[in-house]
C-alpha positions as CSV (number, residue, x, y, z in Angstrom):
1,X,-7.1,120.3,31.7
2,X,-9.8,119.7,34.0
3,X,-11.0,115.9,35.0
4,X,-14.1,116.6,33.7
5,X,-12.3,116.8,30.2
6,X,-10.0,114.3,31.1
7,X,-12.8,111.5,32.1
8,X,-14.5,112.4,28.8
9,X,-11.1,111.5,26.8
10,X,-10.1,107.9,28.3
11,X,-13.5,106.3,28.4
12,X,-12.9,102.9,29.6
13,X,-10.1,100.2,28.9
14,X,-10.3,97.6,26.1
15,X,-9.5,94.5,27.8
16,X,-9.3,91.2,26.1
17,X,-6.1,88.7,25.4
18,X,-4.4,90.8,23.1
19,X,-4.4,93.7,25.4
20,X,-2.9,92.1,28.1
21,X,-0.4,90.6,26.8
22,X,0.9,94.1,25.3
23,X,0.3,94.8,29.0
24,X,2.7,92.1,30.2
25,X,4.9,92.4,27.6
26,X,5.8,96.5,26.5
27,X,4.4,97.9,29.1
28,X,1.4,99.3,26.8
29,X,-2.4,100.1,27.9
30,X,-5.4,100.5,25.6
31,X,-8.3,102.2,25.9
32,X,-11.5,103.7,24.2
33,X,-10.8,107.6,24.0
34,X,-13.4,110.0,22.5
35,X,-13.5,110.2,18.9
36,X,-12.5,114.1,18.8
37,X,-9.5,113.3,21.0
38,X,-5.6,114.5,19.7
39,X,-2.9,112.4,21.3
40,X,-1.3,115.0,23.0
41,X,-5.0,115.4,24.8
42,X,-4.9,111.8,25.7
43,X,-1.4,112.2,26.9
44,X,-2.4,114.7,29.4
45,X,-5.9,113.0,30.1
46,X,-3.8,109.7,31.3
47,X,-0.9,111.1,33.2
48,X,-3.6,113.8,35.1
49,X,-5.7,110.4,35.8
50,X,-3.6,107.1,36.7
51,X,-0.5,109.8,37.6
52,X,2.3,108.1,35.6
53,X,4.5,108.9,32.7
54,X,3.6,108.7,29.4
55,X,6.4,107.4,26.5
56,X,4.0,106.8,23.5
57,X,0.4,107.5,22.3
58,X,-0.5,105.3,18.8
59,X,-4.3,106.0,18.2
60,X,-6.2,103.9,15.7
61,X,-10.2,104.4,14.5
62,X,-11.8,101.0,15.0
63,X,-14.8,101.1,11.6
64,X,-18.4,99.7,12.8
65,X,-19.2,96.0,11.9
66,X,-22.3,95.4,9.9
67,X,-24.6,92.9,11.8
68,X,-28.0,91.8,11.5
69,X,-30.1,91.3,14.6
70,X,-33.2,89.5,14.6
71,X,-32.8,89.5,10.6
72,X,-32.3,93.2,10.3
73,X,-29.3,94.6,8.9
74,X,-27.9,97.4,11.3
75,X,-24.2,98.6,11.6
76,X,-22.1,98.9,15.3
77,X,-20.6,102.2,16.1
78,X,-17.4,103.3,15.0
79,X,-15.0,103.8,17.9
80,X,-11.4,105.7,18.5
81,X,-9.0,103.0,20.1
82,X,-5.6,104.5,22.1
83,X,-2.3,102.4,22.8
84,X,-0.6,104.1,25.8
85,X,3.1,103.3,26.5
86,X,4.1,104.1,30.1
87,X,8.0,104.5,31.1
88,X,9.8,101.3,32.1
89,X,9.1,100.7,36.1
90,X,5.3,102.2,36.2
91,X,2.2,100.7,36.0
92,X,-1.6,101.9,35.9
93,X,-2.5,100.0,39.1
94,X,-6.4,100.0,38.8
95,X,-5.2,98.0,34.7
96,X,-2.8,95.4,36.4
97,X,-3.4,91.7,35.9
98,X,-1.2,90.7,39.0
């Protein structure tokens, strides 16, 4: 897999409270992957990127909120989300809290 490919998988991280403390606790990273993405492609796209092991891939497809914004009704995008266990000892260092 080229990184082309690879940088078009893992978009960007999904950081907020929740994330880190799977982070701190199991050893788990999330991020936004592209919606046509199998896990065995984000398996690859992560180790070829942040160069660690890979345990677990769980993907889940995050559904659009309706919103209104200046009193029109729209809808957000719907979005892939990836939890991505890395073996005991390793750590994605550009991700890291510490």
């Amino acid at each position: 897999m080229n990184k082309e490919r690879m940088y078009q998988i893992v978009r960007l991280p999904h950081v907020s409270e929740k994330t880190a403390r799977l982070q701190a606790d199991s050893n788990q990273y999330v991020f936004e992957v592209a919606k046509d993405a199998a896990k065995d492609e984000i398996r690859q796209a992560v180790e070829g990127l942040f160069d660690v092991r890979v345990e677990n891939v769980s993907v889940v497809n995050v559904k659009g909120k309706s919103k209104s914004f200046r009193m029109r009704p729209g809808r957000q995008k719907s979005w892939k989300k990836a939890y991505v266990r890395v073996q005991a000892g390793q750590t994605i260092e550009q991700l890291s809290a510490d």
